[in-house]
C-alpha positions as CSV (number, residue, x, y, z in Angstrom):
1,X,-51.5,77.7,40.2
2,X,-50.7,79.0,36.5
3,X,-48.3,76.0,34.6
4,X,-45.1,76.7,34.7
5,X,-44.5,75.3,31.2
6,X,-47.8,77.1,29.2
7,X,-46.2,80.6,31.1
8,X,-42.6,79.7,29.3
9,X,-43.8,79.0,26.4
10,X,-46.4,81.9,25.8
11,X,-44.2,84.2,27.4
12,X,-41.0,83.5,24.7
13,X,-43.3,83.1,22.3
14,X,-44.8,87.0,23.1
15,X,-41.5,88.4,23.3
16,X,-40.9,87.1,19.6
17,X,-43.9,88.5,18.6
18,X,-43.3,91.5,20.7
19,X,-40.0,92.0,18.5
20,X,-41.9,91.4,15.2
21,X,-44.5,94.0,16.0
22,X,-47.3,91.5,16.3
23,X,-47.8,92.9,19.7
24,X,-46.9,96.4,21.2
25,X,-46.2,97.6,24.6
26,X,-49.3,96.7,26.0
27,X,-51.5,96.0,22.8
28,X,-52.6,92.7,22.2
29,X,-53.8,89.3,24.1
30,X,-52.2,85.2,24.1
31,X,-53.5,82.8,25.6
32,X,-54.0,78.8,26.3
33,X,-56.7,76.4,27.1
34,X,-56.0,74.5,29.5
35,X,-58.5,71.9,30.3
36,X,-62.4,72.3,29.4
37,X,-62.9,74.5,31.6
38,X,-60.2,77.1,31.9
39,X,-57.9,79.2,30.0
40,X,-54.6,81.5,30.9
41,X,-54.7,85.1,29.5
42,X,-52.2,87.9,30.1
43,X,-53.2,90.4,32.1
44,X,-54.5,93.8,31.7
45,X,-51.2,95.7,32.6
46,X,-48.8,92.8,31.0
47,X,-45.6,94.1,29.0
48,X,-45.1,91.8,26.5
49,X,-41.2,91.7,26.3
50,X,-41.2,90.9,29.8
51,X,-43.5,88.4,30.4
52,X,-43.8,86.2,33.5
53,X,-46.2,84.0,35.9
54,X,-47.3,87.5,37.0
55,X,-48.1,88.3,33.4
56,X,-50.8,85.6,33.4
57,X,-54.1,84.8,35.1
58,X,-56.4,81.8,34.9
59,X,-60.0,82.3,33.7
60,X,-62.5,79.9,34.0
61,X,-64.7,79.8,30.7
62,X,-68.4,79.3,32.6
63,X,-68.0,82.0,35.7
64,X,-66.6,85.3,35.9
65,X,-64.6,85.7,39.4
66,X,-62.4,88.8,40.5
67,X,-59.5,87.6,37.8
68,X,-61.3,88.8,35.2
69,X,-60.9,92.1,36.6
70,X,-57.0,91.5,36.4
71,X,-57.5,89.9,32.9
72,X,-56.9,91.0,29.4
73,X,-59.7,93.3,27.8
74,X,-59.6,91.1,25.2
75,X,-60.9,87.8,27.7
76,X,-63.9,87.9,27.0
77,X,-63.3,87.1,23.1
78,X,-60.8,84.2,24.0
79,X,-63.7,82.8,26.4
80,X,-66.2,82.7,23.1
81,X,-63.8,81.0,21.3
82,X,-63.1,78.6,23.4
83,X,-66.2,77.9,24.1
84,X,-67.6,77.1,20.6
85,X,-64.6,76.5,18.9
86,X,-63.3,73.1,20.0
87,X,-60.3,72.8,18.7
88,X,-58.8,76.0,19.4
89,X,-56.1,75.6,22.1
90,X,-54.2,79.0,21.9
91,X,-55.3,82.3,20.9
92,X,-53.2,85.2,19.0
93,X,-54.5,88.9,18.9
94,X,-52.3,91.5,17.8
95,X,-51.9,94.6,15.7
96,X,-49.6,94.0,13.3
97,X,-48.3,96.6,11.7
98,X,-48.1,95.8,7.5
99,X,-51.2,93.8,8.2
100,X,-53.2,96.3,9.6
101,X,-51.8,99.3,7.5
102,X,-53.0,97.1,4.4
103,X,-56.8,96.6,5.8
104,X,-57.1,100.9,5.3
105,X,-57.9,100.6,1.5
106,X,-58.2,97.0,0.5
107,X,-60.9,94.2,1.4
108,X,-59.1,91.1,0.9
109,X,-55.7,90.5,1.2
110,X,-54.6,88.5,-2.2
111,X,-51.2,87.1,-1.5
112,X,-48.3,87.1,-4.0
113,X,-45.3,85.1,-2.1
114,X,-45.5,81.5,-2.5
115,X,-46.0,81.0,1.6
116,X,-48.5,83.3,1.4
117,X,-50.2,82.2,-1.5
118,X,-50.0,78.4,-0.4
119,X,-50.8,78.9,3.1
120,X,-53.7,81.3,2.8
121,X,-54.5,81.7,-0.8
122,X,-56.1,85.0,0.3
123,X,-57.9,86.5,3.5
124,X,-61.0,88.9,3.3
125,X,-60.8,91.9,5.4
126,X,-63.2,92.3,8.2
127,X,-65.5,95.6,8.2
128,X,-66.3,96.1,11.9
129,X,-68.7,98.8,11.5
130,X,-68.4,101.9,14.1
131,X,-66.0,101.2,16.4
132,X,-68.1,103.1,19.0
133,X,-70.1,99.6,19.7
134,X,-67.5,97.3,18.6
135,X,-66.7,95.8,22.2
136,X,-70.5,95.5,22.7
137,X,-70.4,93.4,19.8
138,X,-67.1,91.5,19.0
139,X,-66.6,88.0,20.9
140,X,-69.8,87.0,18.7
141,X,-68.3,88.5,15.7
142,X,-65.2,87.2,16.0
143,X,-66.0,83.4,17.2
144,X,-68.9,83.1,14.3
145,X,-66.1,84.4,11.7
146,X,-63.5,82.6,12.9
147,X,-65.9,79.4,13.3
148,X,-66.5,79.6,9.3
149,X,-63.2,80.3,8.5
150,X,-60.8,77.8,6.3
151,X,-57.8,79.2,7.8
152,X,-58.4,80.1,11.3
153,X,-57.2,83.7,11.0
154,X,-59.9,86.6,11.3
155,X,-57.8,90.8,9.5
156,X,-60.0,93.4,11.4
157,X,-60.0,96.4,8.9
158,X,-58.5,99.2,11.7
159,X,-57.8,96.4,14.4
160,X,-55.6,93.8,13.7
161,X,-55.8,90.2,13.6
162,X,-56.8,87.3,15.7
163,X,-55.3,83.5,15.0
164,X,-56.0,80.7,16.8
165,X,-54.5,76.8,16.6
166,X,-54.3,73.6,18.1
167,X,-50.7,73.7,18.0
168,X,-48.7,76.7,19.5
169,X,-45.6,76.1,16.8
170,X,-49.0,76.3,13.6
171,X,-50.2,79.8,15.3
172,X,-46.9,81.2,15.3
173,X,-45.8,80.2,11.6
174,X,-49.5,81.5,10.8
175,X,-48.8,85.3,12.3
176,X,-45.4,85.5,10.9
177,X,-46.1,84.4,7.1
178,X,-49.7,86.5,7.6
179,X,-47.0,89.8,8.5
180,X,-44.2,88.6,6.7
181,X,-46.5,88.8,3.5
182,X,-48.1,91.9,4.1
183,X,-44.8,93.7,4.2
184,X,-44.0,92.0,0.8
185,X,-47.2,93.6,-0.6
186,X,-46.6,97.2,1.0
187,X,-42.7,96.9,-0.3
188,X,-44.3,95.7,-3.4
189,X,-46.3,98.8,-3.9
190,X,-43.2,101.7,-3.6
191,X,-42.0,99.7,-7.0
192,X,-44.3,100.3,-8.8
């Protein structure tokens, strides 16, 4: 039985994203820890402005059971993290779209606006290599970056970007000031 509370509050909290772009129809992956030994995870097929208990599954992080089938591609990350990074308690991955158009020619994102600048000073982007092998090869990729990160937010040059928190209200502020500046720096640019 999937918590009726966690499945409120990730399922406003996707279509908010959903409206920001931080998610698209079916691209992207939220989910919460629930105890130390299971998470909830959107489903494969989930549409994020429409989210519901149907919307979710429960994962447990030490055995894969017929749910994963139903589960998220992007499970198998969230597992990793959860597993070696502690304090993670929800887990953002989304494409988007100002952050993800500004990975094509820069390596770092170097903030300008104050929240930006404060919150994040800047962000290096992530090179994944050939995309060809890059689900071979990600959860470990993503949890050792994330792991050694100051600000718990991993910018996948050609991806998008994963977040995670212990506090749902932190990860959302996180995402929206990450895009939020992003746009600032592509609005920036047509200035000039």
């Amino acid at each position: 039985m999937i918590d009726k509370d966690i499945v409120k509050q990730l399922g406003d909290l996707s279509l908010t994203m959903f409206r920001k772009n931080f998610f698209g129809i079916y691209h992207g992956a939220i989910s919460a820890k629930v105890d130390q030994e299971n998470f909830i995870i959107n489903t494969g097929d989930a549409i994020f402005d429409e989210m519901n208990e149907k919307s979710f599954c429960t994962l447990n992080l030490t055995k894969q059971d017929y749910r994963w089938k139903s589960a998220s591609i992007e499970s198998h990350i969230h597992a990793t993290i959860y597993t070696n990074i502690h304090e993670a308690k929800y887990i953002a991955f989304g494409m988007p779209i100002y952050t993800t158009a500004y990975t094509f020619d820069h390596n770092r994102i170097i903030f300008d606006d104050f929240f930006g600048k404060t919150t994040f000073g800047d962000i290096p982007i992530y090179d994944p290599g050939d995309f060809s092998t890059w689900y071979n090869r990600n959860a470990l990729e993503i949890t050792k970056y994330l792991k050694e990160s100051k600000n718990n937010v991993m910018v996948i040059k050609g991806i998008g970007a994963y977040v995670f928190h212990r506090d749902l209200n932190e990860l959302v502020k996180k995402i929206a000031i990450l895009e939020n500046s992003c746009r600032l720096l592509s609005i920036k640019t047509s200035f000039n």
